[in-house]
MARPAZA-948683 format. One record per residue: residue number from 1; residue in one letter; x, y, z of N, C-alpha, C in turn. Coordinates in steps of 0.05 Angstrom, whole numbers, plus 5000, padded with zeros to 4 digits. Layout:
<rs>
+-----+-----+--------+---------+------+---------+----------+-------+--------+---------+------+
!   n ! res ! n_east ! n_north ! n_up ! ca_east ! ca_north ! ca_up ! c_east ! c_north ! c_up !
+-----+-----+--------+---------+------+---------+----------+-------+--------+---------+------+
! NUM !   A !      X !       Y !    Z !       X !        Y !     Z !      X !       Y !    Z !
...
+-----+-----+--------+---------+------+---------+----------+-------+--------+---------+------+
</rs>
This chain:
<rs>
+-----+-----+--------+---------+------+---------+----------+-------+--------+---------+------+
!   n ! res ! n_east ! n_north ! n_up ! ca_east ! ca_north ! ca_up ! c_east ! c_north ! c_up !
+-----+-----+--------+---------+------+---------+----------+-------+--------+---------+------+
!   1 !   X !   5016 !    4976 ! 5000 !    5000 !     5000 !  5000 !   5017 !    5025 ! 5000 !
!   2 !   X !   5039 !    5023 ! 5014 !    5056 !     5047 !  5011 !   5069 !    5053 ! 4988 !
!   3 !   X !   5073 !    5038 ! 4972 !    5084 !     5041 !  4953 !   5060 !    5043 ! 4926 !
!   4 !   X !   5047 !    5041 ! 4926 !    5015 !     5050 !  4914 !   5011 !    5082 ! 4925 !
!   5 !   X !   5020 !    5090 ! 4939 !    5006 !     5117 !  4953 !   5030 !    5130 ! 4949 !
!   6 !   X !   5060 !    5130 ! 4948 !    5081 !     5135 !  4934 !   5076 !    5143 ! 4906 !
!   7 !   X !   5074 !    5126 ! 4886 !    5067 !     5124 !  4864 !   5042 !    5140 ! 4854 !
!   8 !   X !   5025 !    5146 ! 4876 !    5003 !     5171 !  4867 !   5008 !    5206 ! 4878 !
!   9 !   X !   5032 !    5197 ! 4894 !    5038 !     5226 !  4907 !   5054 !    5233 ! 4880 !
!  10 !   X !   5072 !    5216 ! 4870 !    5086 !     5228 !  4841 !   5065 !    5240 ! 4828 !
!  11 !   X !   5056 !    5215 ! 4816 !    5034 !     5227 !  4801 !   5019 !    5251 ! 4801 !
!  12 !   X !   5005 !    5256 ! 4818 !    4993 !     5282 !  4823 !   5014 !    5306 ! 4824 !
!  13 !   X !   5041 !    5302 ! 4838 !    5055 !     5325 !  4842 !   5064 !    5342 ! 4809 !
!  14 !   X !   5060 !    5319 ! 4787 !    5073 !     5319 !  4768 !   5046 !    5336 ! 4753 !
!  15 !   X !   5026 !    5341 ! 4761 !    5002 !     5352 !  4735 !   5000 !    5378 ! 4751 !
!  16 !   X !   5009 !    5396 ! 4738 !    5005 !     5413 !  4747 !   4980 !    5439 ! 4743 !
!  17 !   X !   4962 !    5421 ! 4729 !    4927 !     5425 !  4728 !   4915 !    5432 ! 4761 !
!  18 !   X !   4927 !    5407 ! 4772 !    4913 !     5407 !  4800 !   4930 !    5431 ! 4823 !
!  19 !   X !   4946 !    5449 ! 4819 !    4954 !     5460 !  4834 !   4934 !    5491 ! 4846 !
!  20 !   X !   4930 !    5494 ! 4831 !    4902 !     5515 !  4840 !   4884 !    5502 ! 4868 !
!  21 !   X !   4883 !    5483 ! 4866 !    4863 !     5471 !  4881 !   4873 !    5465 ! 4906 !
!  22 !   X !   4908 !    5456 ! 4900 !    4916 !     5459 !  4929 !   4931 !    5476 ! 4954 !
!  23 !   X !   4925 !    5504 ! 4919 !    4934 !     5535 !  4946 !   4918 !    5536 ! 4960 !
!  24 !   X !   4892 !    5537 ! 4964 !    4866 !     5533 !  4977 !   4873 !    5534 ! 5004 !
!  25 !   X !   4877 !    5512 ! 5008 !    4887 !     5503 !  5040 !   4903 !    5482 ! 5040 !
!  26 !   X !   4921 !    5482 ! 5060 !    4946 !     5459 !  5070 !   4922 !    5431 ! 5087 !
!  27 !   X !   4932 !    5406 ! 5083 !    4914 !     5395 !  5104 !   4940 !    5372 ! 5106 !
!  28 !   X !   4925 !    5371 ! 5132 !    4952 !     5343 !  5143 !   4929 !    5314 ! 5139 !
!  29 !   X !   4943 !    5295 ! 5127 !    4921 !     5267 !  5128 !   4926 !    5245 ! 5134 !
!  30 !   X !   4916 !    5232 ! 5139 !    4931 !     5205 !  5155 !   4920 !    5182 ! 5148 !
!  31 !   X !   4932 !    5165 ! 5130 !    4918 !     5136 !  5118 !   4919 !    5123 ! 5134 !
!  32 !   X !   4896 !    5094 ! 5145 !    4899 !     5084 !  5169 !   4905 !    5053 ! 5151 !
!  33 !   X !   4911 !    5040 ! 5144 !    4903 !     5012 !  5131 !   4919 !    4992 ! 5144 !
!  34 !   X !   4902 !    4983 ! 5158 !    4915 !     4959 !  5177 !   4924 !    4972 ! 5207 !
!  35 !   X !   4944 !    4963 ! 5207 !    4961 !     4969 !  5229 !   4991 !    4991 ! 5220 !
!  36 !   X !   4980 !    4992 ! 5192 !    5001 !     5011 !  5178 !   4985 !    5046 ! 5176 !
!  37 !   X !   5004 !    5063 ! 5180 !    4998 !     5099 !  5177 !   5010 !    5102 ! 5166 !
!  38 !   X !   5001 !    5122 ! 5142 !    5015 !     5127 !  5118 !   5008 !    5174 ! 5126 !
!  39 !   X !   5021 !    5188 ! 5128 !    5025 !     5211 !  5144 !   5026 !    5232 ! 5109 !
!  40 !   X !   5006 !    5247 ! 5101 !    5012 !     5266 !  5082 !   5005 !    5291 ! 5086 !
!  41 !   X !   5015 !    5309 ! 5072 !    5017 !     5340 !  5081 !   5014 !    5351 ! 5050 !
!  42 !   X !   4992 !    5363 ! 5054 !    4980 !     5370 !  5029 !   4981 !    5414 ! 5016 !
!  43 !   X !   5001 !    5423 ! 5011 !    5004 !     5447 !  5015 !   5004 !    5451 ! 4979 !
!  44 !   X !   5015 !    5489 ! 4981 !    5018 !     5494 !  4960 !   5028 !    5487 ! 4945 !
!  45 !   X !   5057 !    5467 ! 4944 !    5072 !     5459 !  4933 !   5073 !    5432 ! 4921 !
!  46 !   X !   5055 !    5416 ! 4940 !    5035 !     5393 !  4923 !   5037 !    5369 ! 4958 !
!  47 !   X !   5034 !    5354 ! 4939 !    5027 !     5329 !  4969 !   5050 !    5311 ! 4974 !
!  48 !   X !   5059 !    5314 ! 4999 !    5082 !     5312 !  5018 !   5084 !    5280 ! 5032 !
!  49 !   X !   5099 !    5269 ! 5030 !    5095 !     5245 !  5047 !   5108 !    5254 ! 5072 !
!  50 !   X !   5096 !    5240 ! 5095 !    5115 !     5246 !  5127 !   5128 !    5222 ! 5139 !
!  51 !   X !   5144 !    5215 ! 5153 !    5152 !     5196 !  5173 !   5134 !    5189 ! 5190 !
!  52 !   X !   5130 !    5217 ! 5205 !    5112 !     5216 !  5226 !   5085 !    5241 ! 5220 !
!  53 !   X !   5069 !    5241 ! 5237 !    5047 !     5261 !  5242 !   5071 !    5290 ! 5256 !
!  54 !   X !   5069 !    5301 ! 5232 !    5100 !     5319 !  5240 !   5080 !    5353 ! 5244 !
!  55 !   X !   5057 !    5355 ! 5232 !    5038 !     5381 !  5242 !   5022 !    5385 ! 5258 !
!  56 !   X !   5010 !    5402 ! 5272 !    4998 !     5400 !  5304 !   4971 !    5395 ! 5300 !
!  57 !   X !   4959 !    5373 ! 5281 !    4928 !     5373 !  5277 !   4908 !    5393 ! 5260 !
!  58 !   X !   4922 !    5417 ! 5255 !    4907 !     5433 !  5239 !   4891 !    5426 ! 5209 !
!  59 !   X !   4876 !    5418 ! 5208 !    4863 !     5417 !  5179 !   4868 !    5384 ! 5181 !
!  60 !   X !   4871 !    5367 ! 5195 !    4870 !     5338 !  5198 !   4849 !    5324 ! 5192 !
!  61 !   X !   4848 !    5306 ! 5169 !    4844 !     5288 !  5155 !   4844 !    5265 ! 5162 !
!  62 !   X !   4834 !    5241 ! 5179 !    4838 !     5213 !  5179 !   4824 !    5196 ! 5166 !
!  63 !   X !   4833 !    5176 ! 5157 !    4816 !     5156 !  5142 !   4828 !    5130 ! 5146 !
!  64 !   X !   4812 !    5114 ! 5155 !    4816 !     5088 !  5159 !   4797 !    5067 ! 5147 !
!  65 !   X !   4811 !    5051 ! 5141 !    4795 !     5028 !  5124 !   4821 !    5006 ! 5106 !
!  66 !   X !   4806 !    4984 ! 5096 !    4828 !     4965 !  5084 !   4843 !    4977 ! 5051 !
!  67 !   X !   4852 !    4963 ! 5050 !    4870 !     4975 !  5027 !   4861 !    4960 ! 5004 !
!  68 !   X !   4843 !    4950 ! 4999 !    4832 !     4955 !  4970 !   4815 !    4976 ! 4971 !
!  69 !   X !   4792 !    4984 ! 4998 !    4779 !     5011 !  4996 !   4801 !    5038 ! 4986 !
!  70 !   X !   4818 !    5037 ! 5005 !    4838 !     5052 !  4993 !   4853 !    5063 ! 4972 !
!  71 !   X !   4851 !    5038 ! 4953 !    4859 !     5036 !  4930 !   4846 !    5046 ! 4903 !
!  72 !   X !   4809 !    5040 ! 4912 !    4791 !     5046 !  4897 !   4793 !    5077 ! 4900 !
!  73 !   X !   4796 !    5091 ! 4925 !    4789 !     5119 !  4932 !   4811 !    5132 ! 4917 !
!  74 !   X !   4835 !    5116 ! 4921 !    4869 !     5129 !  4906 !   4860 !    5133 ! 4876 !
!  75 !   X !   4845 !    5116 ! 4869 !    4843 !     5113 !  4836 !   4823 !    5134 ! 4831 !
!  76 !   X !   4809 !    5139 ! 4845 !    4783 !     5163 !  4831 !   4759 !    5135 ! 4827 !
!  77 !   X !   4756 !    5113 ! 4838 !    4738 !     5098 !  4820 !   4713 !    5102 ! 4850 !
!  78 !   X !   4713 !    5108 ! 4864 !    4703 !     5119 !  4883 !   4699 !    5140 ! 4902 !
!  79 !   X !   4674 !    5154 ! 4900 !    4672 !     5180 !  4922 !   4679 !    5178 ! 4956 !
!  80 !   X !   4683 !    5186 ! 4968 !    4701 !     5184 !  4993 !   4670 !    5197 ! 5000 !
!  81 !   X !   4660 !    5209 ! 5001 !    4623 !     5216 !  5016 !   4607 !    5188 ! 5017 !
!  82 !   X !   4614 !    5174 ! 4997 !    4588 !     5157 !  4985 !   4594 !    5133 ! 4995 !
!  83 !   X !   4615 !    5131 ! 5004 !    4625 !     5101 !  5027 !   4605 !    5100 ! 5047 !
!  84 !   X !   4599 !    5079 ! 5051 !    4583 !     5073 !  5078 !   4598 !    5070 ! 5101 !
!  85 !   X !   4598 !    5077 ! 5123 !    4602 !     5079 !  5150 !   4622 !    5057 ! 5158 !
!  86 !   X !   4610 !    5033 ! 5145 !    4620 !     5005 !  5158 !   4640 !    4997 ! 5140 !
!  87 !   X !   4642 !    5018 ! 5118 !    4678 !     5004 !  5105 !   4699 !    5030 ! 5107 !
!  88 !   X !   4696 !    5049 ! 5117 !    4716 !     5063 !  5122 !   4707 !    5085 ! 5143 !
!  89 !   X !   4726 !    5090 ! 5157 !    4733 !     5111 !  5185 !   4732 !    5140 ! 5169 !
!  90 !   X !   4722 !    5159 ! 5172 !    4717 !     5189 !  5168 !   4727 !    5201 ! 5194 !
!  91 !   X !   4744 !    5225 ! 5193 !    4750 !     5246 !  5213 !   4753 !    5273 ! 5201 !
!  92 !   X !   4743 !    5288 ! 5204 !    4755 !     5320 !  5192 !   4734 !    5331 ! 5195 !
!  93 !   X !   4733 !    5367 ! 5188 !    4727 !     5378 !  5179 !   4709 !    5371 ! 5150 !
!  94 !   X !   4683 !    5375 ! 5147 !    4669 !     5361 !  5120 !   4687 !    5380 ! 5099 !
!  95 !   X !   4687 !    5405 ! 5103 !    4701 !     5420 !  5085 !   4731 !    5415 ! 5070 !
!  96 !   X !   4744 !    5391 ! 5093 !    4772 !     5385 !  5083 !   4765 !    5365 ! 5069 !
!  97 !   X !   4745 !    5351 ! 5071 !    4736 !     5323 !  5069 !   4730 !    5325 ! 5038 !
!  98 !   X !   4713 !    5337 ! 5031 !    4703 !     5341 !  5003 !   4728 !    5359 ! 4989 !
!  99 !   X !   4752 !    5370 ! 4997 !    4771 !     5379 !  4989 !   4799 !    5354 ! 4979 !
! 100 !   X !   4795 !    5336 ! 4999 !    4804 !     5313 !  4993 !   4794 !    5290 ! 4971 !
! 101 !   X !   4767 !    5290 ! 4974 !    4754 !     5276 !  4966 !   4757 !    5283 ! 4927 !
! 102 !   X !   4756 !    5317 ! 4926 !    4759 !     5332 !  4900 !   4777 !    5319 ! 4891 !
! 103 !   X !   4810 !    5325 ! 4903 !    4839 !     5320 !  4892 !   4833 !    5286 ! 4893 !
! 104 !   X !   4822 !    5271 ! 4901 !    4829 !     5239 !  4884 !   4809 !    5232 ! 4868 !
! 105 !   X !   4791 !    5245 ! 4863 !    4768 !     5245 !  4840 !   4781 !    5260 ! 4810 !
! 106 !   X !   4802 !    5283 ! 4815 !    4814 !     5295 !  4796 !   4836 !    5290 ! 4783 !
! 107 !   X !   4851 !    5271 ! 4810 !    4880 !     5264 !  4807 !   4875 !    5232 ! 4793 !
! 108 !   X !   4848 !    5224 ! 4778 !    4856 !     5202 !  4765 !   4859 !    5205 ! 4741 !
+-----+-----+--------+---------+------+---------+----------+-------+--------+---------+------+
</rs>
């Protein structure tokens, strides 16, 4: 999975169509899949991988769920609203949420 979510942080950083969308706002996000955290930092400059949860919660993003849900949401082949409750974990701000939800609907 990390290396799937690697492979889409290129991607996206590389189109630079989607950059408008992410002067907007910075958001910190946190993939949950399994027992594995995957830590991204989403600014003007495009989307950041972390080591750790390295910003103090501001504009925080969590999402948890398995990694084929994951995978579908990475690809655009699925809305991140339209998930039901019982296959993936929602935390944020709705406003970051549908901001997130934009950039992997765009970024396929």
């Amino acid at each position: 999975m990390v290396e799937f979510i690697q492979d889409w942080v290129k991607q996206v950083n590389q189109r630079t169509d989607l950059l408008p969308s992410w002067r907007e706002r910075r958001l910190n996000v946190i993939l949950q899949v399994g027992n594995h955290r995957i830590y991204m930092y989403i600014d003007q400059s495009g989307v950041h991988l972390k080591t750790d949860q390295q910003e103090n919660g501001l504009n925080l993003i969590h999402l948890q769920s398995s990694s084929t849900i994951m995978k579908t949401l990475f690809m655009g082949e699925q809305k991140l609203t339209s998930l039901p409750q019982a296959t993936i974990k929602v935390q944020g701000a709705y406003r970051n949420i549908l901001f997130i939800e934009s950039l992997l609907l765009l970024a396929k």
